[in-house]
C-alpha positions in Angstrom: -14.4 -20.0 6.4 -12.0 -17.6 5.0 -11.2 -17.1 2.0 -8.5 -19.1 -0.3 -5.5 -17.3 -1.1 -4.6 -17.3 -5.0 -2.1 -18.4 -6.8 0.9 -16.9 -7.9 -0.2 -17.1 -11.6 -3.0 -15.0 -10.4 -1.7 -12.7 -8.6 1.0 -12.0 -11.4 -2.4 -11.9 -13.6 -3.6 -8.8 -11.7 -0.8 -7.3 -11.6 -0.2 -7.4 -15.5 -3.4 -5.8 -15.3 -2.3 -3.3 -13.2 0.6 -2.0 -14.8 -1.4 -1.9 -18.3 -3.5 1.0 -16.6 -0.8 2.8 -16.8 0.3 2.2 -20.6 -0.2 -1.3 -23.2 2.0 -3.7 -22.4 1.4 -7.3 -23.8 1.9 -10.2 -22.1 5.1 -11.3 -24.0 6.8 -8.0 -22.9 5.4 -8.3 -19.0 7.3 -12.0 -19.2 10.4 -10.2 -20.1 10.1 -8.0 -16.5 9.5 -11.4 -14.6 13.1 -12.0 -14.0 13.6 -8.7 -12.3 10.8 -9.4 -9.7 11.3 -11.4 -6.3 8.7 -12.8 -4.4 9.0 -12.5 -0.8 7.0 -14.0 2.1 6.3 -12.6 5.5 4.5 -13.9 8.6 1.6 -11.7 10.6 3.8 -8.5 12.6 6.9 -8.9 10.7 9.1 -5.5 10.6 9.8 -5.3 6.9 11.5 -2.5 7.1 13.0 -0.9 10.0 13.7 3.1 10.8 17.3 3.5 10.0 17.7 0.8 7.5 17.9 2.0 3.8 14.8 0.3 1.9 15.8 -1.9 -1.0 12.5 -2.9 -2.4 9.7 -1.4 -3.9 6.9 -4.1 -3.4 3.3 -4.0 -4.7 1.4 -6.7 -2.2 0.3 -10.3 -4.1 -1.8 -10.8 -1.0 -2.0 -9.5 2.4 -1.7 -6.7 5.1 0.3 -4.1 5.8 0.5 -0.6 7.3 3.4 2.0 7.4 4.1 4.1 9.9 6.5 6.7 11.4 7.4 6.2 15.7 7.6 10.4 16.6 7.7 10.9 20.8 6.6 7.2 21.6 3.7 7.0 19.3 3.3 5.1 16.0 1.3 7.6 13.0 0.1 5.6 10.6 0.8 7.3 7.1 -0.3 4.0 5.0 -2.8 1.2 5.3 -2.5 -1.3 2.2 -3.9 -4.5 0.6 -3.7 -6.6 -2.3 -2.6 -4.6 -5.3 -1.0 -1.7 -3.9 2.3 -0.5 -3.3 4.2 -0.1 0.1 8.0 1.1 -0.1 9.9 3.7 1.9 9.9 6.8 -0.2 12.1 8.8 0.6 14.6 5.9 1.5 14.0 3.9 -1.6 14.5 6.7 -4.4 16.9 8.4 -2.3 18.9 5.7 -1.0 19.2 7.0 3.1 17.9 5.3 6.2 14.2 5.0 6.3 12.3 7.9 8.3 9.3 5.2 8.4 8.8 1.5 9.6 6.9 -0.6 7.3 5.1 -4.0 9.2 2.6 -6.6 8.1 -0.3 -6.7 10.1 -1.6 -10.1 8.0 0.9 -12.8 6.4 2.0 -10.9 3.2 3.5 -11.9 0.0 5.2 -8.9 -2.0 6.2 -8.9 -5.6 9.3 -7.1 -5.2 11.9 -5.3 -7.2 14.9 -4.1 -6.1 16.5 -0.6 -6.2 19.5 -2.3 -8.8 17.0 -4.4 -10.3 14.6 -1.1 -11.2 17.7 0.9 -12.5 18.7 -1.9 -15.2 15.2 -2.6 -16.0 14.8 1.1 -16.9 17.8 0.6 -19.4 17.2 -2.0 -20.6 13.6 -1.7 -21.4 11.9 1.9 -21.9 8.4 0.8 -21.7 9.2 0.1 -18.1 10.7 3.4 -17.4 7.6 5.0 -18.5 5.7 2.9 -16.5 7.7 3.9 -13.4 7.6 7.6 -14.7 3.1 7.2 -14.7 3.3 5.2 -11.4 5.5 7.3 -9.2 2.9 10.5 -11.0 0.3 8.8 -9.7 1.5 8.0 -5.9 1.9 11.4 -5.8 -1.1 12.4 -6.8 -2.9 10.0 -4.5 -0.8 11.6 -1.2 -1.5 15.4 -2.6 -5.4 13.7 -2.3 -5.0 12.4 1.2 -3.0 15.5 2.0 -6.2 17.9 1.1 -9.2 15.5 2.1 -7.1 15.8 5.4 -7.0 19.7 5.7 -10.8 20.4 3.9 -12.9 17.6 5.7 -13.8 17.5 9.3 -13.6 14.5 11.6 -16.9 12.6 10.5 -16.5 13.1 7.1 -13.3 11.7 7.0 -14.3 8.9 9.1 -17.4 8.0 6.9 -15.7 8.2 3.6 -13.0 6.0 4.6 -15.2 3.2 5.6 -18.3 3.4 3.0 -15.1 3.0 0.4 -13.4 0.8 2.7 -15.4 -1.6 4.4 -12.9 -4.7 4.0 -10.2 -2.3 5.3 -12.5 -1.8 8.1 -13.0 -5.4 8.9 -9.2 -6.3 8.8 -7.1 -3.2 10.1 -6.7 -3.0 14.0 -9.3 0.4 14.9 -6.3 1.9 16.3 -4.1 2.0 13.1 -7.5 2.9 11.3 -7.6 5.9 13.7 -4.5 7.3 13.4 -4.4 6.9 9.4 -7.1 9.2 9.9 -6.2 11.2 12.3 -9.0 10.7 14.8 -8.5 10.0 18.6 -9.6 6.5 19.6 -12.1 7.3 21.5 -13.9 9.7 18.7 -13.3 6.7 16.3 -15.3 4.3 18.4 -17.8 7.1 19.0 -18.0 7.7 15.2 -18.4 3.6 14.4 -22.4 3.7 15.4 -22.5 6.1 12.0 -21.9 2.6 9.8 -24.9 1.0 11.3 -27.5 3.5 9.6 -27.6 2.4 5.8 -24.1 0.5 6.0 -21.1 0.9 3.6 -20.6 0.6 -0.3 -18.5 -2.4 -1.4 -15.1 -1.5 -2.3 -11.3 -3.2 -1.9 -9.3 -2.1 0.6 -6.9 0.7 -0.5 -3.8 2.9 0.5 
């Protein structure tokens, strides 16, 4: 039996908790973003964003599934896998306001808290706590890529493989192998070669990440 799926209240819970990593905010000032935020539903291989279309949200998932990729010569790389918690948005499109490079879809039924590009721009001048936020949040995106980017370059094929799914392992469970592959850069058939490697000791718990 899977699973219920929380409530709103709780998912807005976590991510109050969320964005207080980042810097103190108290409950009374998180109520005053609430107005700014849109909740948006999406069934199971929904194009949320299409190549060519500018994106208009940033969205940190409530609950669900997603995966971002870019089509290049008939193939689909996957440059983001992502689960509750986390935030999916087209970059370049988003901040820059030009068509999207990258397709975002929901491989699960998702629910994004969303703001808007207009909506971010008059929450930043209207409340400086959340510009600051923004400022630390968008810092640590790129910090997490420039982390991919290396672990991609300095580890070899198994090591990447195994420390995806020992900190990974509900990732592992949910996420098609082939998007899990190309995330990681490793042919199919390697990846299916690699998976007897999770049966000697198994995997550390951890939630599923971009």
């Amino acid at each position: 039996m899977s699973n219920p799926l929380p409530s709103y209240k709780t998912a807005l819970d976590e991510l109050h908790r969320y964005v207080s990593r980042f810097i103190p905010i108290s409950k009374q000032e998180f109520a005053q973003f609430l107005p700014y935020i849109e909740i948006r539903e999406f069934e199971k291989r929904t194009i949320v964003i299409g190549k060519g279309e500018v994106e208009r949200y940033i969205n940190i998932i409530a609950w669900g599934l997603v995966r971002k990729y870019l089509p290049v010569r008939n193939r689909e790389i996957t440059v983001q896998l992502a689960s509750e918690g986390h935030i999916v948005h087209s970059d370049l499109s988003f901040h820059y306001r030009i068509p999207s490079s990258s397709v975002i879809e929901t491989i699960e039924p998702t629910v994004f808290f969303s703001i808007s590009y207009e909506s971010l721009q008059e929450l930043y001048d209207l409340y400086p706590k959340a510009e600051r936020i923004g400022r630390l949040l968008i810092t640590d995106l790129f910090v997490k890529k420039d982390n991919r980017y290396f672990d991609q370059l300095r580890k070899n094929t198994r090591e990447r493989f195994l420390d995806y799914v020992r900190s990974h392992p509900q990732m592992v469970q949910r996420v098609p192998q082939k998007y899990i592959a190309s995330y990681l850069n490793i042919k199919p058939e390697t990846f299916s070669r690699l998976k007897h490697l999770t049966r000697r000791g198994g995997a550390s718990s951890a939630k599923g990440q971009s």
